[in-house]
C-alpha positions in Angstrom: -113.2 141.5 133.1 -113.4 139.9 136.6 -111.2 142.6 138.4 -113.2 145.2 137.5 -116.8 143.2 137.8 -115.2 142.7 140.9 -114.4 146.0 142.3 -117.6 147.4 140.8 -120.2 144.9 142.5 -117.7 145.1 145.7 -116.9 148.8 146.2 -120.6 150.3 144.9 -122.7 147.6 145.4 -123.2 147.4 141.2 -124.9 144.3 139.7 -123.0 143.3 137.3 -122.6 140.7 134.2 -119.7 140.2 132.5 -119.8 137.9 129.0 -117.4 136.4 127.1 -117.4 135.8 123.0 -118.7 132.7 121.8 -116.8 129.6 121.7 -114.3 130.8 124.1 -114.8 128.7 127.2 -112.8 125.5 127.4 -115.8 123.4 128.0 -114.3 119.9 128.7 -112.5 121.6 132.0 -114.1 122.9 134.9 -112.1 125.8 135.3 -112.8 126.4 131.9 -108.8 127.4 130.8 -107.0 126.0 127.7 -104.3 123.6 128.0 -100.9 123.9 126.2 -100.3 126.3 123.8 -102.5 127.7 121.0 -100.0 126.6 118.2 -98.8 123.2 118.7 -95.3 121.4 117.4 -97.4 119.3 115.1 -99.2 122.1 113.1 -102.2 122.0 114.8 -104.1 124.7 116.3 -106.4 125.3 119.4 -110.2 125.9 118.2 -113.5 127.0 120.0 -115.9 125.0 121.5 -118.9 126.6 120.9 -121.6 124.1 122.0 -120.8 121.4 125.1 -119.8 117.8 123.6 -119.4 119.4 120.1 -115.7 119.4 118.9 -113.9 121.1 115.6 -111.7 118.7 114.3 -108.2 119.8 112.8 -109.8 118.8 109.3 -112.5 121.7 109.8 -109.5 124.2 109.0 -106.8 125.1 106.5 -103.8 127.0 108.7 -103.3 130.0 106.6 -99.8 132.2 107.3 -101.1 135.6 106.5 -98.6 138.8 105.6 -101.5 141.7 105.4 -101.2 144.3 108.1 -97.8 142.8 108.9 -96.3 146.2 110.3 -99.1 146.2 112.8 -99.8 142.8 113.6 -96.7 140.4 112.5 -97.5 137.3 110.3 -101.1 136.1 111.1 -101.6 132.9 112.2 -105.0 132.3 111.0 -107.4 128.8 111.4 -109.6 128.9 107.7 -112.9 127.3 108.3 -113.8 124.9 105.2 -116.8 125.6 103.6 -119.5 122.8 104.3 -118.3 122.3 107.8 -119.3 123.0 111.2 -116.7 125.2 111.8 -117.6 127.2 108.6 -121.2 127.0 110.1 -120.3 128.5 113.0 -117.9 131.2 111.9 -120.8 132.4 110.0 -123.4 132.3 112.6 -122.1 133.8 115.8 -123.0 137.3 115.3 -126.6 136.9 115.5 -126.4 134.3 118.6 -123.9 136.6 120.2 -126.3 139.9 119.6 -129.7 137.5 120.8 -127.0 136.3 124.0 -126.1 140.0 125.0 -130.1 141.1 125.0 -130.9 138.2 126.8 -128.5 138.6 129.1 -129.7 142.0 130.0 -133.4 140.9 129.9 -133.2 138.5 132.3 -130.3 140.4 134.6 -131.8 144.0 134.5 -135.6 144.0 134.1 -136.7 147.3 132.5 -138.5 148.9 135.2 -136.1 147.4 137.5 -132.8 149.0 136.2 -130.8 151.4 134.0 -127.6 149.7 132.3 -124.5 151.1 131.4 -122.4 149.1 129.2 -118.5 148.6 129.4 -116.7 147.0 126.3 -112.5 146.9 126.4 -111.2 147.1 123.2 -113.1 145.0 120.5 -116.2 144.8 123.6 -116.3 148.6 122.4 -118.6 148.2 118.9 -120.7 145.4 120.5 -121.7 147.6 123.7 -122.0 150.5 121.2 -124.7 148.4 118.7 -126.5 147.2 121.6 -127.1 150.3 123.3 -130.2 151.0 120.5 -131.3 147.2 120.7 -132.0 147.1 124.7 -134.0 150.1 125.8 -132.9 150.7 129.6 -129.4 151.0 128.6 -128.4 154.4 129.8 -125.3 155.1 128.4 -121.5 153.5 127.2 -118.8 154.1 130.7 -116.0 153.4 128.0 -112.4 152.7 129.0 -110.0 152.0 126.1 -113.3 151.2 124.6 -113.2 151.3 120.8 -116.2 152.8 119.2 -118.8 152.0 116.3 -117.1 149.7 114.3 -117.4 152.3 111.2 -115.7 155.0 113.3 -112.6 152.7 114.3 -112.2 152.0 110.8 -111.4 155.3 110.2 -110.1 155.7 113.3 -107.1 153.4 112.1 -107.5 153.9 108.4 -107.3 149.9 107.5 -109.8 148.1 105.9 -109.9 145.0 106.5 -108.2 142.1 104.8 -109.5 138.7 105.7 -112.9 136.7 104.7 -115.0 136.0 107.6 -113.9 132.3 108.4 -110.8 133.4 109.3 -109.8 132.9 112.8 -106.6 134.2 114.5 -104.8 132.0 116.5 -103.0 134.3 118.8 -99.2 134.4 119.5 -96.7 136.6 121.5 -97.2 139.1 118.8 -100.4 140.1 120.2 -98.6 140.8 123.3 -95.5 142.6 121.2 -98.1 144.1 119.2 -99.0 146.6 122.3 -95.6 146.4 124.3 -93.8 148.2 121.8 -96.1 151.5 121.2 -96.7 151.3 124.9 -93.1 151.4 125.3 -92.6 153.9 122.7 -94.9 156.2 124.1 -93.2 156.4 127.9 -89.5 156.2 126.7 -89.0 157.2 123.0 -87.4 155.8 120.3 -84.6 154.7 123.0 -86.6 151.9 124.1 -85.2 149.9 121.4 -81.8 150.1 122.9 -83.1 147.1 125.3 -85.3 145.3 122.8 -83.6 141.6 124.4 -85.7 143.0 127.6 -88.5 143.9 126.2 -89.0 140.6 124.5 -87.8 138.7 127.3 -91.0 140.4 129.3 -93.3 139.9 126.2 -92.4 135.9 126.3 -93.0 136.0 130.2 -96.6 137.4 130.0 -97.4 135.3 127.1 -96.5 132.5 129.4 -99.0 133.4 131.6 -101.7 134.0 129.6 -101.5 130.8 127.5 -104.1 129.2 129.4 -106.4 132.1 128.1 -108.6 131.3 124.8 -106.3 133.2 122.7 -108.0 133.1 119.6 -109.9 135.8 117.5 -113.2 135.6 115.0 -114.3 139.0 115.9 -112.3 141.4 113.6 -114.6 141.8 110.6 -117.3 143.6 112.9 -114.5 145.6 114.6 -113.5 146.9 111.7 -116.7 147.1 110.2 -115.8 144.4 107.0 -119.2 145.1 105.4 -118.0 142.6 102.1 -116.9 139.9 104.6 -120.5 140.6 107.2 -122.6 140.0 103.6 -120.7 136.8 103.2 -121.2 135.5 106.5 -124.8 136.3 106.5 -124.9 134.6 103.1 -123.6 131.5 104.1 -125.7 131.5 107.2 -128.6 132.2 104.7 -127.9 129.4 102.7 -127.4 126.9 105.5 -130.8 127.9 107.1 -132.5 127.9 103.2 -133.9 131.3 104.1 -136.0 132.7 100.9 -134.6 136.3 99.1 -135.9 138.6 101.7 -135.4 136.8 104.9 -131.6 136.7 103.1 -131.6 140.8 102.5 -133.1 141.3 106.0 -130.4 138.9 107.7 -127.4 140.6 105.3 -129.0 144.3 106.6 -128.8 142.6 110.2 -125.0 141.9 110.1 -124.1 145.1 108.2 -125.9 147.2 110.9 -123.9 145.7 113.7 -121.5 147.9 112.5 -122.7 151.9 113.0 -125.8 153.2 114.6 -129.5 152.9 113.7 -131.8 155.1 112.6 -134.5 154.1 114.6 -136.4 155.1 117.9 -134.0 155.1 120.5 -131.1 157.7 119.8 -127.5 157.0 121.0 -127.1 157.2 124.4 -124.6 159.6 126.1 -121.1 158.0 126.1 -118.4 158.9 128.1 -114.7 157.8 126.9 -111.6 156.9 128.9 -108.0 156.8 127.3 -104.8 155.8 129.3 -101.9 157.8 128.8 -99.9 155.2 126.9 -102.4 153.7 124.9 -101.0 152.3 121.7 -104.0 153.2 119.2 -106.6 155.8 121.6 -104.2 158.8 121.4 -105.8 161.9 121.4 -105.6 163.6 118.7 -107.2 160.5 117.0 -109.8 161.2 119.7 -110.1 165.0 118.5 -109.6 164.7 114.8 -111.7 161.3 113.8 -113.8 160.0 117.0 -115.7 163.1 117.8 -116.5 164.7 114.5 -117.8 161.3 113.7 -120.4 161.2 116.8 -121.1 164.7 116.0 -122.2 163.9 112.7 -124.9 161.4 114.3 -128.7 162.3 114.0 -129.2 163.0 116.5 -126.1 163.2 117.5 -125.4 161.8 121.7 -123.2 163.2 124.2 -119.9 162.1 124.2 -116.9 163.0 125.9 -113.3 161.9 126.4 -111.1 161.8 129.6 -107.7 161.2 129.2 -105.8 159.2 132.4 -102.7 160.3 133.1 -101.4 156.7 133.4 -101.9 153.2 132.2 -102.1 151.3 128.8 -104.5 149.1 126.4 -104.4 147.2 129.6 -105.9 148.9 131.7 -105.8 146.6 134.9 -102.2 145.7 134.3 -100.2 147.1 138.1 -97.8 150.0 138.0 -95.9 151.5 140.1 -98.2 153.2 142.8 -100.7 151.6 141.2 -101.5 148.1 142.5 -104.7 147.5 140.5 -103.9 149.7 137.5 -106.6 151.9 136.7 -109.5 150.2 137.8 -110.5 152.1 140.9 -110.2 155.3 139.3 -112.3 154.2 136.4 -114.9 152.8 138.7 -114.8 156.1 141.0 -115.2 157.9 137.5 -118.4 156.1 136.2 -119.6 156.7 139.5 -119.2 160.2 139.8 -120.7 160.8 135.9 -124.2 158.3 136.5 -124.5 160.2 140.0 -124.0 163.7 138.8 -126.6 162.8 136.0 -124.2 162.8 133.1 -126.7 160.0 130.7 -129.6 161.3 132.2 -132.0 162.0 129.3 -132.0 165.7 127.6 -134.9 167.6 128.2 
């Protein structure tokens, strides 16, 4: 995200904060990047770091080799937290501490009188910026980008429920690189492209080179895909380690299970304005069209939402092209612009 915080703060003169997920900062290195690979020749794997001077020991997990969803997503590498440990513990617990981190974040960055927010989530970012725009009360609007949306509406936007418990965390590989290289591929050159799979894989091995030193590891799936059975278990387990009583337990279960769709509450859904790239692998328009849409629509009451489809780029949005030096990024950033100035998420009257 520090391209396009970049560009934004640079170029407009936006304040902006960018987060990252909890336990993904390599906190024993000042530069904060990972060392070596996330799979090591020894079995072990590379685990967050939640809290500084706290570390999850190898005996905290059981490395799971995981077949589900294997057409999309390859055999899963995936660290199991054991029950009773800290790793367990914090598995459970980081959706709340994430949710209180993002509305403290904004309290204390964009004072209520002071500013109106709009909220940018790539990818899996896309249902967290979408849940919080009912919990903080000066957020304007989503200025989405390959942004997925409610976790509920992705769901059905990819028709897979998901597989894995809660304590489940992917260790990533080059198949999360393949994962997207292929469909992106697919999509600019046909079914062709698979004449020069040697070259496409060499160029899949190169960028997960360089992205090794990245956390490369994943706890947030269940909420993306809106897992309600494995939400209710995390928020069990957190229950029971926090020996909460039977409604404090039912309210913190309702908490998890509504990070996943909107609230029927005060504050209505903002306006939200969409951005696809051309050769996206999974935001294709007619998913757009036929799922997305009718889904906001349905809303009560139902926000403004509409979709802009870029006649270039990928998932990746900031990835360089040809002609294209900084990928999409300044025409997303001239984009948002043009909709808060024209008064596209300014309130209905």
């Amino acid at each position: 995200m520090a391209p396009l915080a970049r560009l934004l703060a640079g170029k407009y003169g936006y304040h902006v904060v960018t987060m990252s997920y909890p336990g993904r900062l390599n906190l024993n290195d000042p530069s904060r990047k990972w060392p070596g690979d996330t799979i090591n020749a020894d079995g072990s794997v590379r685990l967050p770091i939640w809290l500084e001077g706290e570390e999850i020991s190898q005996d905290q997990a059981e490395i799971v080799q995981d077949c589900s969803l294997r057409e999309r997503y390859g055999i899963r590498t995936n660290a199991r937290a054991r029950e009773g440990t800290r790793f367990h513990a914090r598995m459970a617990g980081w959706p709340v501490a994430f949710e209180i981190a993002m509305k403290t974040a904004c309290g204390r960055h964009f004072p209520e009188d002071d500013y109106s927010i709009y909220v940018h989530g790539h990818s899996t970012g896309g249902p967290f910026v979408h849940m919080l725009t009912q919990r903080v009360a000066n957020i304007a609007g989503v200025v989405g980008m390959e942004n997925s949306p409610f976790g509920y509406i992705y769901q059905q936007m990819l028709g897979i429920e998901w597989p894995g418990p809660f304590n489940d965390l992917l260790i990533r590989t080059w198949r999360d690189i393949a994962r997207y290289s292929g469909a992106e591929v697919f999509h600019q050159e046909g079914g062709k492209a698979l004449m020069r799979l040697p070259w496409l894989m060499e160029d899949v091995f190169d960028r997960w080179e360089s992205k090794k030193s990245q956390p490369n590891f994943k706890a947030e799936y269940p909420l993306h895909y809106a897992c309600v059975p494995a939400l209710t278990a995390a928020a069990l387990a957190t229950a029971r380690r926090l020996r909460l009583g039977e409604s404090a337990t039912e309210e913190l279960v309702q908490r998890y299970i509504g990070y996943t769709r909107e609230l029927l509450g005060p504050k209505p859904v903002p306006p939200i304005l969409l951005g696809i790239a051309k050769f996206s692998r999974d935001h294709r328009p007619e998913v757009y069209e036929n799922v997305v849409l009718p889904l906001f629509a349905k809303m009560n009451p139902a926000p403004r939402v509409e979709v802009c489809r870029f006649e270039a780029g990928t998932h990746a949005y900031e990835r360089a092209e040809p002609g294209l030096p900084l990928g999409l990024l300044p025409a997303m950033v001239e984009f948002w612009k043009e909709a808060i100035d024209s008064g596209y998420f300014a309130p209905a009257r």
